[in-house]
Structure formats: C-alpha cells, structure tokens
N, C-alpha and C positions, 0 to 999 in steps of 0.2 A: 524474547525481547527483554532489555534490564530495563531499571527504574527509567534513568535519563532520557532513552530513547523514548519511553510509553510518554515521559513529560511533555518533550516534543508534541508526540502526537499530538496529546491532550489541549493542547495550545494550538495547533494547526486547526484543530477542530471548530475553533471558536469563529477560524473568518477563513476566504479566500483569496490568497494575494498575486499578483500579476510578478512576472520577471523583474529580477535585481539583477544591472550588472555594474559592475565597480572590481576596479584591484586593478595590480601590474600585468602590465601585457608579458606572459611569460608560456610555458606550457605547449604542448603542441598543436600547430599549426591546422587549420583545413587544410592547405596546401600541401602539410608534412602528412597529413594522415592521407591523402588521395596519392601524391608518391610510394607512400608504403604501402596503398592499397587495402589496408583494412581499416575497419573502426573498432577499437578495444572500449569493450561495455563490462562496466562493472554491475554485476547483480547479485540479490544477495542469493544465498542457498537456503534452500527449505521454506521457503515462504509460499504456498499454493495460496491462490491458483497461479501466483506471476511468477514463479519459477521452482521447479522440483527437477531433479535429475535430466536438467538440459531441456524440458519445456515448460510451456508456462505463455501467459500474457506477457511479461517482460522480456519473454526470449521473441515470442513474434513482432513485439514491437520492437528490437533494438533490431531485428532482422530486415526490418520495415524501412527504420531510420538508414542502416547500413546501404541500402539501397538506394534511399533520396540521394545518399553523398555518393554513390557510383560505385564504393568499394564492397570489400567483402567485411564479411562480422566476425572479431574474436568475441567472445565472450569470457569475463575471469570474474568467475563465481568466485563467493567470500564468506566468509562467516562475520555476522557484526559484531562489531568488538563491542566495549565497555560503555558508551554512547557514540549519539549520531554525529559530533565532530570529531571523534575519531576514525568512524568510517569516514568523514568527508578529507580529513586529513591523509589515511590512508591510501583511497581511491580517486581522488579526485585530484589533490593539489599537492604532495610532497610525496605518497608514497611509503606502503609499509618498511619497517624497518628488517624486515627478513626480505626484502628485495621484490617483494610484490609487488606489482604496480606502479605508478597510478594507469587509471582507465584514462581514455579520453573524455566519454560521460561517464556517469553512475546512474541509475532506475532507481525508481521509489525513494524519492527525497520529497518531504514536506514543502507544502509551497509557503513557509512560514516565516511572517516578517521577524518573531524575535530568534531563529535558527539564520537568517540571511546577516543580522546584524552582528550576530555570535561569532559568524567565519565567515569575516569580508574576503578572506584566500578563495572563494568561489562564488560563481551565479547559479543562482535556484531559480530555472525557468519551463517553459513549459509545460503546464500542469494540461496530464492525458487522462487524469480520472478523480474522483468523488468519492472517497470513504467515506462510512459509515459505521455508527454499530446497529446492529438488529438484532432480533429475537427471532427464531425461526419455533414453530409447533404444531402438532399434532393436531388438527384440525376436530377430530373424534375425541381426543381426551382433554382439551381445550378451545370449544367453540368460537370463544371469544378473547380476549385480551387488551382491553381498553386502558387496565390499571393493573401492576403487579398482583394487588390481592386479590385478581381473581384467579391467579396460579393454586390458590389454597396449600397443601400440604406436596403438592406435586415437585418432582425432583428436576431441578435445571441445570445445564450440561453447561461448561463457560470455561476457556482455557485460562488459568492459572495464571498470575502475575500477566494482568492485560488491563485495558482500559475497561473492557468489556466486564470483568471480574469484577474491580475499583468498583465499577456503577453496582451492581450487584450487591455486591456484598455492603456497601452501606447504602440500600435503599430502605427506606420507610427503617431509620434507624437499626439496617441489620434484621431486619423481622425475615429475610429470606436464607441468610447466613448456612442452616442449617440443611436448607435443601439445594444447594449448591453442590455439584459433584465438578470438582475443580482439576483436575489429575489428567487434561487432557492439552496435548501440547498446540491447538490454535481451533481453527471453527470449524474447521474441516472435519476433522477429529470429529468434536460435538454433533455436528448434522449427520456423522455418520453413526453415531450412539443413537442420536431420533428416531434414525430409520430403523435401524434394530427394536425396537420400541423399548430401550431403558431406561428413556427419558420423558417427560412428557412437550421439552422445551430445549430448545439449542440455542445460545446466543454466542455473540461473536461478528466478524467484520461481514458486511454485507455480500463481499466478493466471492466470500470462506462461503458462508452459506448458502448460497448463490451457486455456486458451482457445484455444490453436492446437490442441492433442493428446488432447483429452479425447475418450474414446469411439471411437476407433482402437487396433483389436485390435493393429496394428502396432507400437504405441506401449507403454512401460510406463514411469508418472511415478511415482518414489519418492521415499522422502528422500536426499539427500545423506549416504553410506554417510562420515560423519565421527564419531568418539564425543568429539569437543570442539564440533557444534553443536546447539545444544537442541532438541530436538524435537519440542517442544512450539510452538515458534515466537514470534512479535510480536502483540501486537494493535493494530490500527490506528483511530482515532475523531473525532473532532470537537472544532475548538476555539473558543472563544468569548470574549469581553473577559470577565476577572475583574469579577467583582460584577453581573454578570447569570444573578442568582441566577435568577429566571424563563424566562426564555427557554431555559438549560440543561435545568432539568425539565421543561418540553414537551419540548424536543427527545431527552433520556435518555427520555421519557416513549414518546415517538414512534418511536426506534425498539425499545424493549422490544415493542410493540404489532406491527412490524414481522416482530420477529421470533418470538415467539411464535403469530402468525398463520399462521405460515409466508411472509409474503409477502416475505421477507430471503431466506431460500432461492429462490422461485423469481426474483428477482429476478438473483440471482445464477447460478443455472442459466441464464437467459438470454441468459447472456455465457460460457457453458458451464464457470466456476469453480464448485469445488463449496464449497458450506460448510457450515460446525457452529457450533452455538451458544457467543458467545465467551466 
C-alpha cells in the first residue's frame, strides 16, 4: 500500500459512516448486468485473507453478492495504483486507461466520509467488516502486554510502510524503533515469523493476524496497546459509479440479508477472521 492510500485508511479509522450516494445516473445498469448475466467485481490482488490467487473473503463475498443479483461472478483482479481515487477511478467509474475495466462494484473500499467527498463519480456503501490494527504474541515470552514497555528489548515483526508500522515506530517517542523487524510484506507475513518463533510479537491488521493465529492457545491477538489509536477501528464496503441508485440497494440490500442471516459471520469464520456486526 503507498502513502495516500495508508492516509485513507488512517482517516477511516477515526469513525464509521453509513452510505453516500450522489452523481449522474450513468454506468451499468442492474438490469444491464442481469442481461449480461454476470457481476464484474473488482478486487484488489495480494491482500490476504480477502483475496490471494482467486480466494479469499472478498472472493466469497462477491460470490455471495453475485448470487443475490441471480447472475454469475467475474472477478477482475488489480493491482492498486498510486492512491485510492485512482483505483476508484480506475475500477469503478471511468476505467483504466490500458482498457481495463471498470467493475460494476469494487471490494474493500473505506467507508470514509473525507474519500466519499473526494470522488462524488461513486457511492461508498455497504460496509461488511471492521478493521483493526492489533498486536498478536507469544504468550510464553510475553505474558502480558497492557503497555508497549513491557515488550522490553524483544523483537516485533510489523509490515513495512503501513499504518500498523506508523504506530510503531513513533511510539513512546521511537523508544521501540530498534526492535522493529519491518521487511515483511503485510501481517500475514508477521504472524507467520511468530509462529516460527523469530519474534516475540507480530502486529498488523486484525484480519491478517487473525487468519494465521486464531485459535492457538499460544497466540494472544489484541489491540495495539496505543490511547492515540481508535479502537473502534475502520469499516470497509463497496463501491459503485454514482447514480446507480438501483443496483446500490440490491447490493446494501444483499448484504444487510447477509448478514443478519448470519451468513457474513460464517463466511468470515471461514477464513478464520472473526466478525461483528458493522
């Protein structure tokens, strides 16, 4: 992830916001996408656990969604460009300029009032989940963790230009700087340097740690013992070209249905992240 996009985040983090929709009624239609029978989903690539080499959380949920609307699922994996309104420009409302795209939605978009106001060309709706950053450790070589110093000299694993890093690395003015081993490309990564025992502490997104460490007595995943990061988290949703007013309320529609059924939970449990209703 580059600077712009971790900004986002870091602003997402601060609150939770419901659906925006606004802009020209333009883009393809529900009705055009049930004729043509599929639903083209934009996701990004390489982001575990919501999507690696065609599975993921975001692959069963667009599989999910593809189903409320009757059709079948393309999926058109991406790589994120240089920030997140250029994916949303990309994939969502105009279309890259080498002829990719757009998706009819995108996966994993901020539910974030200053990103909704930045690109009135889409609606950020839907929000199916709750980031976090956490700290995951070694239960035997860190009993406890109420406050960073009690890491003492112990080494902690945190992927590299992240929010999760950011916190880190200036906490308690930098006093941990040193025992940062930063050279790992997301959390996944980290929790699996844990388990090897190289580290005494893995931090990173909850989901990331979560799906390597969950349900290992050995393991104990909390929040990131910071009182400047909110702890309430990010929620993360769906976005779609402005002015398809219909096609949005299937899809808010489809996952409310989702997840009140429970079938958001277990779906999620699946990929052993847990979730709450966002």
């Amino acid at each position: 992830m580059n600077a712009q996009r971790r900004a986002w985040l870091a602003r997402a983090a601060s609150a939770a916001l419901l659906a925006h929709f606004a802009g020209p009624a333009e883009a393809t239609s529900l009705s055009k996408i049930r004729e043509r029978g599929t639903l083209r989903v934009g996701i990004y690539q390489d982001m575990p656990p919501f999507h690696v080499a065609g599975l993921g959380v975001d692959v069963d949920l667009a599989q999910a969604l593809a189903q409320a609307l009757g059709v079948k699922l393309s999926l058109l994996p991406f790589n994120a460009d240089e920030n997140m309104l250029d994916d949303l420009r990309n994939m969502v409302w105009k279309g890259h300029y080498l002829g990719y795209g757009p998706a009819d939605v995108l996966m994993h978009v901020p539910v974030d009032r200053p990103l909704m106001d930045a690109c009135p060309q889409v609606q950020i709706l839907a929000p199916y989940y709750r980031e976090r950053v956490m700290i995951a450790r070694d239960v035997h070589k860190l009993p406890r963790l109420e406050q960073l110093s009690q890491i003492g000299t112990q080494t902690i694993a945190v992927p590299g230009q992240t929010l999760a890093g950011w916190l880190l690395l200036g906490a308690d003015q930098g006093a941990y700087r040193q025992q940062l081993s930063t050279q790992w490309p997301d959390g996944c990564a980290c929790a699996q340097a844990l388990q090897r025992g190289e580290v005494a502490a893995a931090a990173g997104l909850a989901s990331e740690l979560q799906s390597i460490l969950r349900d290992q007595p050995q393991y104990a995943i909390e929040a990131l013992p910071l009182p400047r990061l909110p702890r309430e988290g990010w929620a993360i949703g769906l976005a779609v070209k402005a002015g398809e007013t219909e096609l949005a309320r299937t899809l808010q529609e489809a996952v409310s249905t989702l997840s009140q059924t429970g079938s958001l939970r277990t779906l999620f449990e699946a990929h052993k992240v847990g979730w709450t209703p966002v």
